[in-house]
Backbone bond lengths (Angstrom), bond angles and torsions (degrees), N, CA, C in turn:
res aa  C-N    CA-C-N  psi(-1)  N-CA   C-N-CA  omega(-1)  CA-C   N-CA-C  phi
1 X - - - 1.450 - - 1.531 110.58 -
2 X 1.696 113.18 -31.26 1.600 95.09 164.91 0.861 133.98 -83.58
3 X 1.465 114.01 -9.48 1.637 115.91 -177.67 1.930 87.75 -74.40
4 X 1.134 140.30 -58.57 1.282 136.38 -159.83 1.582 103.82 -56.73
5 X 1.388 127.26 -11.70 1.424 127.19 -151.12 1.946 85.62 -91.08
6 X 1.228 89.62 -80.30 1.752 137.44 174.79 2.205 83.38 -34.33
7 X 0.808 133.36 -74.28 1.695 133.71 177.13 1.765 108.37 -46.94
8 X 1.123 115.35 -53.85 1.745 128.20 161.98 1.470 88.57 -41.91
9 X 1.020 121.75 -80.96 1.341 123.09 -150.67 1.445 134.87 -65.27
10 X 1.742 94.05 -31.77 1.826 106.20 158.60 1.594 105.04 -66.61
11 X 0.885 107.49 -33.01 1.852 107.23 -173.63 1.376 118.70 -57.61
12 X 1.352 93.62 -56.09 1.413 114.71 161.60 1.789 129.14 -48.00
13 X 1.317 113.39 -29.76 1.405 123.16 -170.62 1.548 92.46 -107.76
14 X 1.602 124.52 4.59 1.499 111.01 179.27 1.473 96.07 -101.07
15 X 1.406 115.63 -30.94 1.386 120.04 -169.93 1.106 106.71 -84.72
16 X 1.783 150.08 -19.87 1.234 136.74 143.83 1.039 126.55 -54.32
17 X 1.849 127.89 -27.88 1.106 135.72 -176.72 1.466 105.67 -68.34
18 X 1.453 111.92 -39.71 1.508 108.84 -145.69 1.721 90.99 -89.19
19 X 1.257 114.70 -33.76 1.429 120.60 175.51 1.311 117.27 -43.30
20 X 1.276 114.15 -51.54 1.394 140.18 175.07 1.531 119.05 -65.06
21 X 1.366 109.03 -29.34 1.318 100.94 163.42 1.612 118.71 -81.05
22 X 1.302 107.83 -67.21 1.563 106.99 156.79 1.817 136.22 -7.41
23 X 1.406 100.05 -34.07 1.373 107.30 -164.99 1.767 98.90 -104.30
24 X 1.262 107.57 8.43 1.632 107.46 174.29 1.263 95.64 -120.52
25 X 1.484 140.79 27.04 1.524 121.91 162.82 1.587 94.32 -77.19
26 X 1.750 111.70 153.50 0.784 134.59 -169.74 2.014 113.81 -98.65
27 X 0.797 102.54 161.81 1.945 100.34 -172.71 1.237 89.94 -88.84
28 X 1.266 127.93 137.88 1.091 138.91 -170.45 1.735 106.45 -98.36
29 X 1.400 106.03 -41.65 1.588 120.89 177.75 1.436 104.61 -65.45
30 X 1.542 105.31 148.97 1.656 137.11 153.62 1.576 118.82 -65.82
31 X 1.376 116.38 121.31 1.822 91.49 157.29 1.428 111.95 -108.96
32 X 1.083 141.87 140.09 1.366 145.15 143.43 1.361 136.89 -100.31
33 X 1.078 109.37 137.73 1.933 115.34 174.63 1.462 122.83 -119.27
34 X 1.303 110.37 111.98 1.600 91.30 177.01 1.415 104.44 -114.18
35 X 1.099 101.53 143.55 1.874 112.39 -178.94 1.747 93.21 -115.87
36 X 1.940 81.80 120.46 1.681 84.25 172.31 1.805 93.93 -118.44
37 X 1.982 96.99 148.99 1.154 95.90 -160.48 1.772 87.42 -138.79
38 X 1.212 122.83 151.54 1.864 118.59 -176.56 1.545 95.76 -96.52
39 X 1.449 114.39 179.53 1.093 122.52 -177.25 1.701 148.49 -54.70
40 X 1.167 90.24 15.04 1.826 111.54 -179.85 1.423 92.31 -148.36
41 X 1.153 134.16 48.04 1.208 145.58 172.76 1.682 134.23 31.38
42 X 1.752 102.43 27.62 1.246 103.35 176.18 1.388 104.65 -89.81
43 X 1.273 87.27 159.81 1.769 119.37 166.95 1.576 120.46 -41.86
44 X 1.536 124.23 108.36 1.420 107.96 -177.83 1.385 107.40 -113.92
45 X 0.963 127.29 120.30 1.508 137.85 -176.03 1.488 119.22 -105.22
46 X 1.034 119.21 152.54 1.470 142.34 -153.77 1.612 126.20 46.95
47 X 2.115 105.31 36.82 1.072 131.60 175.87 1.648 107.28 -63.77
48 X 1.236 121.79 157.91 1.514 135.84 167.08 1.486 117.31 -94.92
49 X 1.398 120.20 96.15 1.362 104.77 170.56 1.788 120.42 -121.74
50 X 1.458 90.97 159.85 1.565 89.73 -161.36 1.933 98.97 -135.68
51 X 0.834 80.53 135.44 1.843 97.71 168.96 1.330 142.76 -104.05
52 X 0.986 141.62 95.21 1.653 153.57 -132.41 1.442 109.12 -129.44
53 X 1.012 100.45 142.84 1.992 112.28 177.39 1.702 98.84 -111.89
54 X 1.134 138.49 118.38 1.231 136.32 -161.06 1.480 95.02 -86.36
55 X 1.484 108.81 121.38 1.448 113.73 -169.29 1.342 141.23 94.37
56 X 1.554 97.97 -2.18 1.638 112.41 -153.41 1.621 85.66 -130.13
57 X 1.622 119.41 174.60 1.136 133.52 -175.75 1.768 112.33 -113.10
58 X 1.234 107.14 35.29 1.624 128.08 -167.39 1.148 104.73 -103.96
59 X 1.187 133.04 123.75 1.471 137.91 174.10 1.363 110.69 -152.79
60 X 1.533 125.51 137.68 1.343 130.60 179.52 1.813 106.50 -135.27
61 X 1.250 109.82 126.82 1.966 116.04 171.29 1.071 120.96 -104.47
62 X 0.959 159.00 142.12 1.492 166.98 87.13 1.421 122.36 -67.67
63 X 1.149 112.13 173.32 1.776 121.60 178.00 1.388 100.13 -144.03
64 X 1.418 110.68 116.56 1.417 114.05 161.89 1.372 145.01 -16.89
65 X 1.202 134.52 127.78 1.629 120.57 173.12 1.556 126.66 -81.69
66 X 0.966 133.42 -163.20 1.596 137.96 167.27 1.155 114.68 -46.19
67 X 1.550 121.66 -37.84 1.593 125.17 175.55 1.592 112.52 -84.75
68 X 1.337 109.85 9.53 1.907 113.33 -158.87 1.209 113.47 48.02
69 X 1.504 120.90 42.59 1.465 112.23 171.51 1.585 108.57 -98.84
70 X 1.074 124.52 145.54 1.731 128.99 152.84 1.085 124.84 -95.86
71 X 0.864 150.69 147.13 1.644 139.71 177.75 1.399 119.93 -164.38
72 X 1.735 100.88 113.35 1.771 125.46 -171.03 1.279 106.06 -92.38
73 X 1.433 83.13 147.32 1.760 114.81 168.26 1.738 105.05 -99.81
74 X 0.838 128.10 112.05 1.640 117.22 168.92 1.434 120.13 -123.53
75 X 1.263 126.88 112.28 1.451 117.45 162.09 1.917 133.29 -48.09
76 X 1.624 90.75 -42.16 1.734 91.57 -173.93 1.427 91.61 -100.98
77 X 1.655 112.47 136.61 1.512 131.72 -178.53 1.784 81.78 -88.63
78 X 1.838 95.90 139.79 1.281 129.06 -179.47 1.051 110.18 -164.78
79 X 1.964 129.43 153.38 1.064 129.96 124.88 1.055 125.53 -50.56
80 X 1.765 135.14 114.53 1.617 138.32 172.85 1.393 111.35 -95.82
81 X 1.208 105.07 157.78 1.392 117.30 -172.68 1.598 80.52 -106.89
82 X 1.199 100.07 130.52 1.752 111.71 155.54 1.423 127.97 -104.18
83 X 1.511 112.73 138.49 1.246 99.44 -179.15 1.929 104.16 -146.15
84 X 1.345 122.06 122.23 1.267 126.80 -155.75 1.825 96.11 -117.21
85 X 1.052 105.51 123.20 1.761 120.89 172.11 1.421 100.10 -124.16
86 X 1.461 100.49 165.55 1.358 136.56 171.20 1.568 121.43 -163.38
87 X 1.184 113.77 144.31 1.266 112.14 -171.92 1.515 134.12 -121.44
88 X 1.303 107.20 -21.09 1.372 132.10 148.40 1.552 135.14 -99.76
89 X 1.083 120.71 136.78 1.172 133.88 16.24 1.841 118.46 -87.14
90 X 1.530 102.24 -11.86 1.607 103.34 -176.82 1.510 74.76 -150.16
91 X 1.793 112.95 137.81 1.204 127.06 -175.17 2.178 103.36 -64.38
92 X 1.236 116.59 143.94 1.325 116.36 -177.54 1.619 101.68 -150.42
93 X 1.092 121.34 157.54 1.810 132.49 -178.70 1.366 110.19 -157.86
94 X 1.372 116.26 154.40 0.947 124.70 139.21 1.656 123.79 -161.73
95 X 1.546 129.26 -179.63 1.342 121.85 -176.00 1.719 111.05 -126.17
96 X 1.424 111.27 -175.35 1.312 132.40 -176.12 1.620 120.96 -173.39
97 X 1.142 86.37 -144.42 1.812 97.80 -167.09 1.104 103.47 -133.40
98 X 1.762 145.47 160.95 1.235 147.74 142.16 1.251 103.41 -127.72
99 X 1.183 124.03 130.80 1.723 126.83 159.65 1.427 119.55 -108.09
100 X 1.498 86.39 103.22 1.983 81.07 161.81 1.364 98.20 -154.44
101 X 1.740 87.25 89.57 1.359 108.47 178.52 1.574 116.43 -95.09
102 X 0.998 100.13 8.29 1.749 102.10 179.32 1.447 103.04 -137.03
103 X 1.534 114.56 144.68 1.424 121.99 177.95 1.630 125.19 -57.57
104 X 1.161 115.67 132.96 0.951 115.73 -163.91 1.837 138.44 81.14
105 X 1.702 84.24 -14.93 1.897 92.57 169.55 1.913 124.68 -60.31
106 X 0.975 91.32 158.78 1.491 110.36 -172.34 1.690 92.31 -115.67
107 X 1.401 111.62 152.21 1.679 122.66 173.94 1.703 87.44 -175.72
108 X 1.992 89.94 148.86 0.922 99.48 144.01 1.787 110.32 -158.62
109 X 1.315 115.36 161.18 1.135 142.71 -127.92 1.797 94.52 -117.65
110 X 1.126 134.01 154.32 1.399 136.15 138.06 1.532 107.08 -134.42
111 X 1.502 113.09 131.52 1.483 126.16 164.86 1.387 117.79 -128.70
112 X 1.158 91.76 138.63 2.149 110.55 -170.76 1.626 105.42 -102.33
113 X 1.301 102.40 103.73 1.339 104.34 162.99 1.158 150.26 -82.12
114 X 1.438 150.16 102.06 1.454 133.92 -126.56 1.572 86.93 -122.24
């Protein structure tokens, strides 16, 4: 009966352990948001934006929603170069920065396109 107690009980202290390790892996992914907004600071939607590693072969697109938001998923943490166009009704751009240079970071961005 003690060996069954003492066996319960290592089992038991492997399965808190292992739980416990498990629950500290870290997110490996980036999130980003960029809100592109025109020159009196409304919302421009169905903008083009693109994300660039200057030098690197990394690129990410989206197009804005109703709020002019974009919003990335990225595996490799980088500084991106942002760059937001539109073309209708009169072509307009502009750029910025995103940082999510560390795993698991969150950023978000606003760029004004004139």
């Amino acid at each position: 009966m003690k060996n069954f107690t003492l066996s319960l009980s290592a089992l038991a202290l492997a399965f808190v352990l292992a739980s416990g390790i498990s629950s500290c892996k870290k997110e490996k992914t980036c999130h980003g948001t960029v809100r592109v907004v025109n020159a009196t600071g409304t919302p421009v939607s169905d903008a083009t934006v693109k994300l660039a590693v200057t030098g690197a072969d990394v690129a990410y697109e989206s197009t804005t929603d109703g709020s002019g938001n974009a919003t990335f998923e990225v595996e490799l943490p980088a500084i991106f170069d942002v760059s937001a166009t539109k073309s209708t009704p009169s072509p307009v751009s502009g750029t910025g920065i995103l940082r999510l240079d560390e795993a698991g970071k969150s950023d978000d961005v606003t760029v004004t396109v004139n």
